[in-house]
C-alpha positions in Angstrom: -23.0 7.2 11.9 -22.2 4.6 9.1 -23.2 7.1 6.6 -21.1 9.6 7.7 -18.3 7.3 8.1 -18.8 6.0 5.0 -19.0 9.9 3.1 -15.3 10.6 5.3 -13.4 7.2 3.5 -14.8 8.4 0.4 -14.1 12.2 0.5 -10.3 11.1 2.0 -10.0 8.5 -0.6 -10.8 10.9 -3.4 -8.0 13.4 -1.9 -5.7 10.5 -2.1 -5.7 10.0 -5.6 -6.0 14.4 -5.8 -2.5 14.4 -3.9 -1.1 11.7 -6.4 -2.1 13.8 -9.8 -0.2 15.9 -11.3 0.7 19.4 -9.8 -1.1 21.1 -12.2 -4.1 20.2 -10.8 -5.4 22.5 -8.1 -6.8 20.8 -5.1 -10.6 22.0 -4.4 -10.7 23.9 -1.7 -14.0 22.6 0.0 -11.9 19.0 0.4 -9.2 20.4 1.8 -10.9 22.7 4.1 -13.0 18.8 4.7 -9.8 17.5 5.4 -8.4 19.9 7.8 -11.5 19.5 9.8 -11.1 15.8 9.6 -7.7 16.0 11.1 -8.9 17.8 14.1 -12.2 17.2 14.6 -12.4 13.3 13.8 -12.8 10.5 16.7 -10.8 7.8 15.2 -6.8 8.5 14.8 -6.7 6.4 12.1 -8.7 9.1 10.3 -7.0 11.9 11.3 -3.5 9.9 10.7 -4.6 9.1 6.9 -5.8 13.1 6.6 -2.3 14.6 7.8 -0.9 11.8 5.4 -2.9 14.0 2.6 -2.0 17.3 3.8 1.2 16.8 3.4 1.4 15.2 -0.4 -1.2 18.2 -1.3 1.6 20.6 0.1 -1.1 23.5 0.1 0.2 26.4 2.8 -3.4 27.4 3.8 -3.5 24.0 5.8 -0.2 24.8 7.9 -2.5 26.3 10.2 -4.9 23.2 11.2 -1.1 20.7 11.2 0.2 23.2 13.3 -2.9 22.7 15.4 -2.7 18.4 15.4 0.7 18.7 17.0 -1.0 18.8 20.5 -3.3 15.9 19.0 -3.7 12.8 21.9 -2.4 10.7 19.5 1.3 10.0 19.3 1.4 8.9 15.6 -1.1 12.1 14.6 1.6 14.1 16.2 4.0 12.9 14.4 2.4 12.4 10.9 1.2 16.1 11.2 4.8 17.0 12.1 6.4 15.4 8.8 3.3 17.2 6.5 4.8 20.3 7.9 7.7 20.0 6.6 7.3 18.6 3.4 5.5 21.6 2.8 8.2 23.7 4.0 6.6 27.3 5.2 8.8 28.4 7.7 5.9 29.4 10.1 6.3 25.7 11.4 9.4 26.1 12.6 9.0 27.3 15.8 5.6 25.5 16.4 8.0 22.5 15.8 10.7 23.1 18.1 8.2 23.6 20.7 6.8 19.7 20.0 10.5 18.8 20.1 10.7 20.4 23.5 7.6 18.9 25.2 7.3 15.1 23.4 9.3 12.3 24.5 8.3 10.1 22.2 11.1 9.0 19.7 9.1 8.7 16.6 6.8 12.0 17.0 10.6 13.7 18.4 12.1 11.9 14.9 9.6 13.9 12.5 9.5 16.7 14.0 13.8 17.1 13.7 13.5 15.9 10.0 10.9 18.3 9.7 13.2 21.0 11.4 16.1 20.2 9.0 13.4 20.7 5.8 12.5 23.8 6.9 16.0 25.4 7.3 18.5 27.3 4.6 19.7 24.6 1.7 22.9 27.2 1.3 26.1 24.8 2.1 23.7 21.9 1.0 26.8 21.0 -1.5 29.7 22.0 0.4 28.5 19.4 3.0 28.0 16.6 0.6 31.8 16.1 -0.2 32.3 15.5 3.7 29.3 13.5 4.6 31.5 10.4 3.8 34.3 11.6 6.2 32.2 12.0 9.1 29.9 8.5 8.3 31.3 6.6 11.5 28.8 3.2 10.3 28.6 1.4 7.0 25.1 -0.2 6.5 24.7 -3.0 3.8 21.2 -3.8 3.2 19.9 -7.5 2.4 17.5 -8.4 -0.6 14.1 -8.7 1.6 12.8 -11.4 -0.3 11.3 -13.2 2.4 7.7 -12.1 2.0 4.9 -14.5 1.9 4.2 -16.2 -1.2 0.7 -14.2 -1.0 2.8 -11.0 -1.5 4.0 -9.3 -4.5 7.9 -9.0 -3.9 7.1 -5.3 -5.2 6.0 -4.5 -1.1 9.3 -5.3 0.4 10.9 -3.4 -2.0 8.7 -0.2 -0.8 10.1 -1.0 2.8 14.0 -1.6 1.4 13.6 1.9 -0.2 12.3 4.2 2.4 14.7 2.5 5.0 17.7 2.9 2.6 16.2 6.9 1.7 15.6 7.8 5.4 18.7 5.7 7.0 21.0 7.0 4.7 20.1 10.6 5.3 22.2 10.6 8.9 25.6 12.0 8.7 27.5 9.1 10.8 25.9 6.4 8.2 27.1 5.5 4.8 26.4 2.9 2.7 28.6 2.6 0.1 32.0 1.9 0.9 34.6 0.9 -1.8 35.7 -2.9 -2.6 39.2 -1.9 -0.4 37.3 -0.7 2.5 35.0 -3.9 2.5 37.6 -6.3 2.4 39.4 -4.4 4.7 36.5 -4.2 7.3 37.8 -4.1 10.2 40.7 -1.6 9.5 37.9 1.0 8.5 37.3 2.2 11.9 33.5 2.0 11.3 30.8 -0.1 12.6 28.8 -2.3 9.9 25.2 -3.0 10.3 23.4 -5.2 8.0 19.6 -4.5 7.5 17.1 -7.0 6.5 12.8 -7.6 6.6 10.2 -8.4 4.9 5.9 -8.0 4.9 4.3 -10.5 7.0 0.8 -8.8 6.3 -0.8 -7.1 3.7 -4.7 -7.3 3.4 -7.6 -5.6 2.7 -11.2 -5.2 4.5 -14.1 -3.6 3.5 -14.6 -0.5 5.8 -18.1 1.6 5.5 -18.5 2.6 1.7 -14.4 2.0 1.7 -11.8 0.0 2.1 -9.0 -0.3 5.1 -5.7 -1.8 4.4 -3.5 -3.0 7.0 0.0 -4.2 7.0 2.7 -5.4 9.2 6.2 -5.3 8.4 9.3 -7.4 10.3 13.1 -6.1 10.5 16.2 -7.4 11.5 19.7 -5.7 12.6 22.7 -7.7 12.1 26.3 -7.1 12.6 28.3 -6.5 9.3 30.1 -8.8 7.5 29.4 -11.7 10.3 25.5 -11.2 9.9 25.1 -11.9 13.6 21.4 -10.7 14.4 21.2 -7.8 17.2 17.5 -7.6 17.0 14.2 -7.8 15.5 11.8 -5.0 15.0 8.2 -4.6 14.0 6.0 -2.0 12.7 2.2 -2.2 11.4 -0.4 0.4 9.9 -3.8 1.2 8.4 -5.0 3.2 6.0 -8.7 3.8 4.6 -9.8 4.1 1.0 -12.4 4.1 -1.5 -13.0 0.2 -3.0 -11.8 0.4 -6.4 -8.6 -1.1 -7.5 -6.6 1.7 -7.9 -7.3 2.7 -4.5 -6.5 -0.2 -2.8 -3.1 -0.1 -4.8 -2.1 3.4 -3.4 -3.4 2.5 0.0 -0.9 -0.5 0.4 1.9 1.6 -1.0 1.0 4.3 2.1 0.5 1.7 4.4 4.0 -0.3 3.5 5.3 3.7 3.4 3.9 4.4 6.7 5.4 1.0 8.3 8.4 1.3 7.2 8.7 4.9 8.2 8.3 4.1 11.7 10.6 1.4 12.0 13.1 4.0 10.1 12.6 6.0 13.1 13.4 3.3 15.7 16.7 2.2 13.6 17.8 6.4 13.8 17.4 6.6 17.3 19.6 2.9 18.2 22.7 4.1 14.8 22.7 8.1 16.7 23.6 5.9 19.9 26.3 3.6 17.8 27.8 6.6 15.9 27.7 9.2 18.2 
């Protein structure tokens, strides 16, 4: 059983670094076909998690089939991970496999995927027309804080990972904005919006060795303020793993998922409670 654990981190770890080369480089088909049978097939979710994770950086169409089947997984985050492969590879087959996971799931973050999925999948024509408006509909300014208060243990480069894929994701709604101009912020409460300020940081980031491999785990801590006052609503946490091989470079690209990965959940939480504020 430790072997073939062992030969799993390995062959996932190796697809890791595949999905991270350049484009040009074609992915061997015996991994992926590995891979997909991984993702359904494996006992542990944090295998199969890590394996839709791939799938969806290799962006290789013959695996639709096998993501398609992982959104009836047990596991809520499978389900969702497996959803947001889907559509960043973007074959329109998944489209109504999706809306039939947005129909049956009630959980918010697999529900959250699977409608950003959704919106990848459709038409880009009006794309542009759109953009021009997006700030007239934005009904909530978000200002987001430095996150420099990661342990002294951690590179400040991690809480920068979480700042950006909050920011990315967050800003993606149409009621949220966050730039404003200098008249509007001094202005504040004249705007008609609501202001949130968004703040975190990593309270863990480690490695253990795991089989042949390596498992990184990390656990990351937000905070929802009002805006300008900075009057904290709440606190909100997230934590993942993610399996490797044990050099060096994979232990880099596995905290980068894992911070990715954290972060994305808790991106998910903060959409659901700013669609309740805006509307």
């Amino acid at each position: 059983m430790q072997r073939a654990a062992r030969r799993l981190a390995v062959a996932l770890a190796m697809l890791l670094a595949l999905a991270r080369a350049p484009a040009a480089w074609a992915a061997p088909r015996v991994r992926v076909e590995e891979l997909c049978k991984a993702l359904l097939e494996d006992s542990n979710y944090k295998v199969r998690v890590q394996a839709a994770i791939v799938l969806g950086k290799l962006r290789d169409v013959s695996t639709v089939d096998s993501l398609v089947k992982a959104l009836d997984d047990p596991n809520k985050t499978v389900r969702g991970i497996a959803a947001q492969a889907l559509g960043k590879i973007g074959d329109p087959a998944a489209a109504e496999p999706l809306r039939g996971l947005l129909r049956r799931d009630d959980d918010p973050f697999v529900k959250g995927q699977a409608e950003n999925a959704l919106a990848l999948l459709q038409p880009s024509g009006g794309a542009t027309a759109s953009a021009g408006s997006a700030a007239k509909k934005a009904k909530i300014y978000l200002s987001f804080g430095p996150f420099t208060g990661t342990s002294k243990t951690i590179s400040p480069d991690a809480a920068k990972i979480v700042r950006d894929v909050l920011q990315r994701e967050l800003g993606k709604l149409q009621v949220v904005t966050t730039n404003i101009s200098a008249v509007d912020q001094k202005n504040f409460a004249k705007s008609g919006m609501l202001g949130f300020y968004i703040d975190g940081n990593v309270t863990r980031l480690d490695d253990a060795s795991s089989g042949g491999g390596s498992e990184t785990s990390c656990d990351v801590k937000v905070l929802v303020a009002r805006w300008p006052s900075k009057s904290i609503i709440s606190w909100t946490n997230a934590g993942a793993s993610v399996q490797s091989g044990s050099r060096p470079r994979d232990k880099d690209n596995a905290r980068h998922d894992c911070l990715e990965a954290s972060a994305g959940q808790l991106a998910e939480d903060l959409t659901k409670f700013f669609k309740s504020q805006g509307g």
